[in-house]
C-alpha positions as CSV (number, residue, x, y, z in Angstrom):
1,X,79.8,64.9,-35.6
2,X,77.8,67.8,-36.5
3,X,75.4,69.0,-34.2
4,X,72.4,69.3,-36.6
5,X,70.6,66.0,-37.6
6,X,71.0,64.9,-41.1
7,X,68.6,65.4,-43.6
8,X,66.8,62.7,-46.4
9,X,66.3,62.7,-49.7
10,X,63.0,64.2,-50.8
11,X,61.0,61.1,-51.8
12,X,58.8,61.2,-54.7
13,X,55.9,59.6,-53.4
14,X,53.2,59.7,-55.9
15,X,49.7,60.8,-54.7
16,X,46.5,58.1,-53.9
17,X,45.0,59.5,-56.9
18,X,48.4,58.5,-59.3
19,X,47.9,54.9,-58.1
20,X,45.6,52.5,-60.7
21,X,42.6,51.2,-58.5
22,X,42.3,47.5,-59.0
23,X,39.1,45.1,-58.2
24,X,40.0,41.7,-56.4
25,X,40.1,39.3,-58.7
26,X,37.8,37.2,-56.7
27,X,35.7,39.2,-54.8
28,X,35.4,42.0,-57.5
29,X,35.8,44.9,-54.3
30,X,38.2,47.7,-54.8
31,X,41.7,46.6,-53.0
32,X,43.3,48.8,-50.6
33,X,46.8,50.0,-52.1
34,X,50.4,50.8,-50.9
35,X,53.4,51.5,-52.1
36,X,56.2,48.9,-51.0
37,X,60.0,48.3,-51.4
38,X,61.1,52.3,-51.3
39,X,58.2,53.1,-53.8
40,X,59.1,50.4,-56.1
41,X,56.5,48.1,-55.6
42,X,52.5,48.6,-55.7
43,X,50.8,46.2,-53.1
44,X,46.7,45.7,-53.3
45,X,45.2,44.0,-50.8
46,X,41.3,42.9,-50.4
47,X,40.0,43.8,-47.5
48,X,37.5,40.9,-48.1
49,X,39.2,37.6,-48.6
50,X,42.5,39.0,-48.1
51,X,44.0,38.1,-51.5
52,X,47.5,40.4,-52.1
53,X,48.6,41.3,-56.1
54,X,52.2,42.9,-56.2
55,X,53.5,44.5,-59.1
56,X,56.5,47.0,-60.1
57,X,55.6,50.4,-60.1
58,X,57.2,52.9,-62.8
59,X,55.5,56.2,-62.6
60,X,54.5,57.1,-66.4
């Protein structure tokens, strides 16, 4: 065992900005957004009513 920790992988974490906004689909608020699964995923929840929308992200 080496005395120094190991180091990660640089993640490529895309900014706030580089993630599409989306409006509930009922309430018609802006959704709060993460990114899920290692980065895969894009998660929106309302912070209304609570209603969650997944989808894969691929970064364009």
């Amino acid at each position: 065992m080496s005395s120094r920790p190991e180091q990660q992988p640089a993640r490529n974490t895309p900014a706030q900005d580089e993630i599409p906004d989306r409006l509930c689909t009922w309430c018609k608020v802006p959704m709060n957004k993460r990114l899920v699964g290692d980065g895969q995923y894009l998660h929106y929840t309302c912070p209304k009513c609570v209603f969650q929308h997944a989808m894969k992200w691929e970064k364009k």
